[in-house]
C-alpha positions as CSV (number, residue, x, y, z in Angstrom):
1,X,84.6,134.5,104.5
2,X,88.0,134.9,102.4
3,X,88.4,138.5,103.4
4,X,87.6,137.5,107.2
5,X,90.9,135.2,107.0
6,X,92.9,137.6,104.8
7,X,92.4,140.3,107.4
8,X,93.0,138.3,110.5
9,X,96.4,137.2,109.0
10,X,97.8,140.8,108.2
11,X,96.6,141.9,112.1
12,X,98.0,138.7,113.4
13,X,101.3,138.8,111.5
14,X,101.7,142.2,113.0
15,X,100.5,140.6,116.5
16,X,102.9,137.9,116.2
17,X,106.0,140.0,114.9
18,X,105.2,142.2,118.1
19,X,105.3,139.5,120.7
20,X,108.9,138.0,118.9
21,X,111.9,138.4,121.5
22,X,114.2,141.2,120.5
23,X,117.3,142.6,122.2
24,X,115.5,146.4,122.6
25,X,112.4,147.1,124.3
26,X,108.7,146.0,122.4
27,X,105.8,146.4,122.7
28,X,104.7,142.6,123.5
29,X,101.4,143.4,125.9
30,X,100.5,145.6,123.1
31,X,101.0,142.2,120.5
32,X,99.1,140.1,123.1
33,X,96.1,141.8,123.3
34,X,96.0,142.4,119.6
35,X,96.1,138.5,118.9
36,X,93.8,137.7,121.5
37,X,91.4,140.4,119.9
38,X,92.2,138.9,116.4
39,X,91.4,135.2,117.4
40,X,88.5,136.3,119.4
41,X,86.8,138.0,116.5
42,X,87.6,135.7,113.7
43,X,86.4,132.9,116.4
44,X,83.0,134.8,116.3
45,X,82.5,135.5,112.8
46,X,83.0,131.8,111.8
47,X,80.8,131.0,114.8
48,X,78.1,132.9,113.1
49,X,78.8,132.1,109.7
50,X,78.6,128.0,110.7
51,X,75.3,126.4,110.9
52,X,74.3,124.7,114.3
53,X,73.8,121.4,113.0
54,X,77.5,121.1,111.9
55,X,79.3,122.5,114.7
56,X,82.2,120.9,116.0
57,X,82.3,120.0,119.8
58,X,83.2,121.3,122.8
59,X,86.5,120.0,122.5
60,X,87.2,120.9,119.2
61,X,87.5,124.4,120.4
62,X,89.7,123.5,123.4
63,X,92.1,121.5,121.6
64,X,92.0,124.5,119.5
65,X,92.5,127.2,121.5
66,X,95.6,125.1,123.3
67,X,97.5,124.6,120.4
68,X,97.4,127.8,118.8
69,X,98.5,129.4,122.3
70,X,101.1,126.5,122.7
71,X,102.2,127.2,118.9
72,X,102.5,131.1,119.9
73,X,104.7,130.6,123.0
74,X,107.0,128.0,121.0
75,X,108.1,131.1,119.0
76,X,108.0,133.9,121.3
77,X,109.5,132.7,124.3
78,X,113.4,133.6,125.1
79,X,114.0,130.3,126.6
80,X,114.2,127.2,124.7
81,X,113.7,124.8,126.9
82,X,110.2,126.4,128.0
83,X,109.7,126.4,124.2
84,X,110.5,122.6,123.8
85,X,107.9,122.1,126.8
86,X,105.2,124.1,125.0
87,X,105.4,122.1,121.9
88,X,104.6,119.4,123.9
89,X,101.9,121.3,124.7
90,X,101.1,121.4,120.8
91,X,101.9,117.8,120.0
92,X,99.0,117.0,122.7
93,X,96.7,119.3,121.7
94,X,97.1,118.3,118.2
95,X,96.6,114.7,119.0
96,X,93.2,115.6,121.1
97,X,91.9,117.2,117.9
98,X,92.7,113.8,115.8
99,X,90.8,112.1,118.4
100,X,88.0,114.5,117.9
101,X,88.5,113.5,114.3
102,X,88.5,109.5,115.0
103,X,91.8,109.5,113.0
104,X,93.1,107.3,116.5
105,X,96.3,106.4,115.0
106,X,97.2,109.6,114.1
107,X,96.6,111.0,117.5
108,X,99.1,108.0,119.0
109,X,101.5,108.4,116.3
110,X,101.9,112.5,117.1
111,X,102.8,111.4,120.6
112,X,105.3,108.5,119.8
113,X,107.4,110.3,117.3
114,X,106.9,113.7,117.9
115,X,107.1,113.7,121.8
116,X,108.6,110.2,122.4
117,X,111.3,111.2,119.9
118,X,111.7,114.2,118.2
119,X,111.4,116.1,121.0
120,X,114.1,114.4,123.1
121,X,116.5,114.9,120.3
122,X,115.7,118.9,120.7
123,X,116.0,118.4,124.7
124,X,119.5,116.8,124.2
125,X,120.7,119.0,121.7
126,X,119.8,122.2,123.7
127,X,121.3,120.6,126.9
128,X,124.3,119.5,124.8
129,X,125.3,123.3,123.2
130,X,124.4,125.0,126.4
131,X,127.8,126.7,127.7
132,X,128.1,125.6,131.6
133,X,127.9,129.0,133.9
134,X,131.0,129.2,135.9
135,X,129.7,129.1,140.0
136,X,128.1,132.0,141.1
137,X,127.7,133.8,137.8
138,X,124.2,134.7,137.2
139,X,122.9,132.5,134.3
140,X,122.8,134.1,131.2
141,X,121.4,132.9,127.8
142,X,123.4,133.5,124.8
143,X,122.3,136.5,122.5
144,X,121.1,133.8,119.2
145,X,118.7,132.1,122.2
146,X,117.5,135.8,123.6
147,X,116.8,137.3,120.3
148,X,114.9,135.8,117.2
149,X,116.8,136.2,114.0
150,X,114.5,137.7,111.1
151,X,111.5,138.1,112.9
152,X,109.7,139.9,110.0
153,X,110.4,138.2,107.1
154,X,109.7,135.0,109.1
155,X,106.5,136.2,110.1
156,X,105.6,137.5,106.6
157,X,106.5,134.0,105.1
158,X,104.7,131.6,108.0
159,X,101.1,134.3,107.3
160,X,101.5,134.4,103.7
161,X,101.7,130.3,103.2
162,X,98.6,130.5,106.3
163,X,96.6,132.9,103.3
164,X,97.7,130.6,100.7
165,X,96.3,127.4,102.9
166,X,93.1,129.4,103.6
167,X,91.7,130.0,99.9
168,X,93.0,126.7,98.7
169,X,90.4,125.3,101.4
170,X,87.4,127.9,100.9
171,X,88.3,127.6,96.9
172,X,87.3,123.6,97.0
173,X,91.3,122.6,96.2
174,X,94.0,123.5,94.1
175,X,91.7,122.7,90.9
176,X,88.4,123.4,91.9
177,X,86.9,120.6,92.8
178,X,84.9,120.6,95.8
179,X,85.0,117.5,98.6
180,X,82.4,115.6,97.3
181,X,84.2,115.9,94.1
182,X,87.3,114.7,95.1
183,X,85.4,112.2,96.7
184,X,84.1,110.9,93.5
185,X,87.0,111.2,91.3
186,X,89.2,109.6,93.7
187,X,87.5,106.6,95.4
188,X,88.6,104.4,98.0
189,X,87.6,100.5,98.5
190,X,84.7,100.3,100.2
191,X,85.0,99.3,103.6
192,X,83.7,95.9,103.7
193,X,86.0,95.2,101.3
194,X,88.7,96.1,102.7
195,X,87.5,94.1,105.8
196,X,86.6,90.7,104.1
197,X,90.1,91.0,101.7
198,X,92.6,92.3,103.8
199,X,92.1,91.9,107.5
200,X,90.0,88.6,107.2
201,X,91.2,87.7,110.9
202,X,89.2,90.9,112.5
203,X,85.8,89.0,111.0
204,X,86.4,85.5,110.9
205,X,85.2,85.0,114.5
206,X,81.7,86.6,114.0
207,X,81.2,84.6,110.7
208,X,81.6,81.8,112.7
209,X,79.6,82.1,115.7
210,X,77.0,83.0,113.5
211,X,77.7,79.9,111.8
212,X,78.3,80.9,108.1
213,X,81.9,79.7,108.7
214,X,82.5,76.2,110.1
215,X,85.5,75.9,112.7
216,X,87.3,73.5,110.4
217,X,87.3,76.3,108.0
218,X,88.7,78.9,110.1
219,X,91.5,76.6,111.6
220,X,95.3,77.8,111.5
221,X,96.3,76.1,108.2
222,X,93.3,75.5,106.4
223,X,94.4,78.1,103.9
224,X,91.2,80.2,103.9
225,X,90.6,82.7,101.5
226,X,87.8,85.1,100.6
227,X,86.7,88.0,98.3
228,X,83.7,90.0,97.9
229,X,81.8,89.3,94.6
230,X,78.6,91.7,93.3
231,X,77.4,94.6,94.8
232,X,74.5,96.3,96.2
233,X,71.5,93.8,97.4
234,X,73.6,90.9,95.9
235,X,76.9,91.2,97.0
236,X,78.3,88.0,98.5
237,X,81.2,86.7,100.1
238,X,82.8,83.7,98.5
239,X,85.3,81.8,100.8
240,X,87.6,78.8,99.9
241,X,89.4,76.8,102.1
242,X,91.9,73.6,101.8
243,X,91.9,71.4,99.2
244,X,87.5,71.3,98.5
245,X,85.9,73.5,100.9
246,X,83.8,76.4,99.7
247,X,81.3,78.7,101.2
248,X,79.0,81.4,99.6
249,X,77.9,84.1,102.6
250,X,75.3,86.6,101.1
251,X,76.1,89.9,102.6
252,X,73.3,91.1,103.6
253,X,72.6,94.8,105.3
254,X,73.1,93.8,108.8
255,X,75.4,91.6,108.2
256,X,77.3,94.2,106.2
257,X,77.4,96.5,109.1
258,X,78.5,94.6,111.9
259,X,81.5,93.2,109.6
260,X,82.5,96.8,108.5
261,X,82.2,98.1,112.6
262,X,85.1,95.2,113.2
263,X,87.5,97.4,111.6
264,X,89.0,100.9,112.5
265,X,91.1,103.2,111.4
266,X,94.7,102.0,112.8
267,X,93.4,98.8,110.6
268,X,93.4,100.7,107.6
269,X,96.2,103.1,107.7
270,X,98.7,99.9,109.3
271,X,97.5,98.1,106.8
272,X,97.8,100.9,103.6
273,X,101.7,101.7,105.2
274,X,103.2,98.1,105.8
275,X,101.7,97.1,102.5
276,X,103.0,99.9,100.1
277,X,105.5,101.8,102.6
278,X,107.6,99.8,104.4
279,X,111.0,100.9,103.1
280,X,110.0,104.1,103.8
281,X,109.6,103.2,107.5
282,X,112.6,101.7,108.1
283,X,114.3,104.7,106.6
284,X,112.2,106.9,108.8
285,X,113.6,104.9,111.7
286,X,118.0,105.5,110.1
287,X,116.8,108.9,109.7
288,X,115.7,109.3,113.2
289,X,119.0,107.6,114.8
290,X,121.4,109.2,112.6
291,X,120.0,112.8,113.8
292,X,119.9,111.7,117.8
293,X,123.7,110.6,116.8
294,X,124.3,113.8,114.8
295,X,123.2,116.0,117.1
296,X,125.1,114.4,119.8
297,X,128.4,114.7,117.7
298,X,127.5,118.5,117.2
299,X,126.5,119.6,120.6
300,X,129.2,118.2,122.4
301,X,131.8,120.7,123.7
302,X,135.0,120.2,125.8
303,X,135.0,121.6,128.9
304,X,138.3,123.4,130.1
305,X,138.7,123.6,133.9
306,X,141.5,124.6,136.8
307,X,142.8,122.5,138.4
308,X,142.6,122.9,142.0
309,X,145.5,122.9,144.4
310,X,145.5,120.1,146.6
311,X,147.3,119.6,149.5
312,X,147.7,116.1,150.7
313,X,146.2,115.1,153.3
314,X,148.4,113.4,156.2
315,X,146.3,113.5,159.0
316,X,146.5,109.9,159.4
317,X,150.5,110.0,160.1
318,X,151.0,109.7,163.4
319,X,154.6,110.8,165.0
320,X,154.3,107.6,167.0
321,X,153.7,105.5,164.7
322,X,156.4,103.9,162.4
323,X,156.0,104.6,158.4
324,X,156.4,100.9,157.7
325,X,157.2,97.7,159.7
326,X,160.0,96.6,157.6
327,X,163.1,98.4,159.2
328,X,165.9,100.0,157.1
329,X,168.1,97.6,155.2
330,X,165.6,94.6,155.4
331,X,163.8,93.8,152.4
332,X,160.4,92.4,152.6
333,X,160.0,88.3,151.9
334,X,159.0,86.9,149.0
C-alpha cells in the first residue's frame, strides 16, 4: 500500500505543477485530467484494500473529495480573492470531516478562527495592496498574482513532506509503535474520571434525581467534592460536602455509563486548554490582533489623484437681484 501512495504522489506532483498559473501557455487540461485519474485510482485501490466492516461513511468521502478540490483551486487559481473563497471551501470541508470524527469542537473551532478570522485578515490584506484601476482601464492583476513563483520546487517540497506523512502512518509512527501501542504506553484518564473529578456540575443533577446525592448536598456553597476511589466492579465514588456530610456512591455498570454519556468532547478539550494553556490563549488572541493591525499598516497605499477643474457654479446669481442688502458704505449692526 506504501508504493500505491509513493506513486500517486510523483504523478500528482507532476499533475499539480501542470495546473500551477504561469505567464506562458501550459498544459493545465492535460494536469486536470491526470489528477482526476490519480485520485480516482488511488481512491479505488484503498477502496479494495479496506475491509467493509471499517469503511468510513458516505460523508467521509464527500468531505473528502471537497477539500482536496478546494485545496487544489487555492493554489492554482490566478485570482486571489477566488482563492480566499475556496479555502473557505476547505475550512468547511475540513470541519464536516471532524464532525464525521465526533471531534465537535474542532469542527467549530476551524470555522471561528480559520474563517471567522484568519481569513478576513487575508480578505483585507488583498483588498488593502490591490492597486485601484484608473476608469475605464480594463482590470489587470499584477504579474506576482498571475504567475506562481517556484512552482516546482514548491510542488516537490509540499509531495515529498505528503510521502513522508504517508509511511510515518502505514509504518505505525515515528518509532514503531502501532495505535494500540501508543494507546497503552500513553494512557489517558478514564472517562468517568474525568467526569466525576473535573466537570462534577455536568453529573450532579442525575446523581440527584436518582437520589444518591441529597439536594442539601448539591446546593451552591455546600463545598461538594468528589473522587473516584477503586476500580473495576468496586469502584466507588466518595463525595464530601460542608463541614460533616459524606456520601459513598458505588459505581456500578449502568451507572457508569450514563455518567460517562454526560460528558463530550468540547468538555474535555475546554477543559485540558483552560487548565494547562491559558497563556497560550491569550497570546493566540495578541497574535491574531497584531497581524489584522500589521497587515493593515502594510497594505495601505496613498492614493495620488488630479484634481479636477472646477468652475463655480453661479447659476443662482441673478442680475436682478442685489449681491447683499447692506448698501455700500453701511456696515452691518452689531
Amino acid at each position: 500500500m506504501e508504493i500505491a501512495f509513493y506513486i500517486a504522489s510523483v504523478i500528482g506532483a507532476i499533475a499539480v505543477y501542470l495546473m500551477m498559473p504561469a505567464s506562458g501557455p501550459k498544459p493545465k487540461k492535460l494536469g486536470a485530467l491526470l489528477g482526476l485519474a490519480t485520485g480516482g485510482g488511488l481512491f479505488a485501490y484503498l477502496l479494495s484494500q479496506t475491509p467493509a466492516d471499517v469503511r468510513p461513511d458516505l460523508y467521509f468521502y464527500v468531505f473528502a473529495l471537497l477539500a482536496v478540490g478546494s485545496a487544489l483551486r487555492v493554489i492554482t487559481h490566478p485570482r486571489p480573492v477566488y482563492s480566499a473563497l475556496y479555502f473557505v471551501m476547505v475550512v468547511l470541508a475540513s470541519s464536516g470531516l471532524f464532525l464525521v470524527l465526533e471531534a465537535e469542537f474542532m469542527a467549530f473551532a476551524m470555522i471561528i478562527i480559520y474563517a471567522g478570522a484568519i481569513l478576513v485578515t487575508y480578505l483585507f490584506v488583498i483588498m488593502l495592496a490591490t492597486l485601484p484601476q484608473a476608469e475605464g482601464e480594463e482590470e489587470q492583476a499584477p504579474e506576482y498574482d498571475r504567475v506562481a513563483r517556484e512552482p516546482l520546487g514548491a510542488v516537490a517540497v509540499g509531495f515529498a513532506l505528503l510521502a513522508v506523512l504517508c509511511h510515518v502512518i502505514f509504518s505505525g509512527g515515528l518509532n514503531g509503535q502501532t495505535p494500540k501501542e501508543v494507546v497503552k504506553t500513553n494512557p489517558a484518564s478514564p472517562p468517568i474520571v474525568f467526569a466525576v473529578e473535573t466537570v462534577p456540575g455536568r453529573i450532579i443533577d442525575t446523581l440527584v434525581e436518582r437520589e444518591l446525592l441529597t439536594a442539601e448536598a448539591a446546593a451552591d456553597g455546600a463545598g461538594l467534592k468528589m473522587r473516584v476511589e477503586g476500580e473495576g466492579e468496586s469502584a466507588i465514588i466518595k463525595a464530601t460536602w460542608g463541614e460533616s456530610g459524606a456520601a459513598l456512591i458505588a459505581l456500578t455498570p449502568e451507572l457508569k455509563e450514563t455518567l460517562e454519556g454526560k460528558i463530550g468532547n468540547i468538555d474535555r478539550v475546554g477543559s485540558a486548554l483552560f487548565e494547562g494553556h491559558t497563556l497560550g490563549i491569550e497570546l493566540a488572541g495578541i497574535i491574531l490582533l497584531l497581524s489584522m493591525v500589521g497587515a493593515v499598516v502594510i497594505g495601505r497605499k496613498t492614493v495620488y489623484t488630479e484634481p479636477e477643474s472646477r468652475e463655480p457654479d453661479l447659476e443662482y446669481m441673478h442680475k436682478d437681484e442685489p449681491l447683499s442688502d447692506v448698501s455700500v458704505g453701511e456696515q452691518p449692526a452689531g
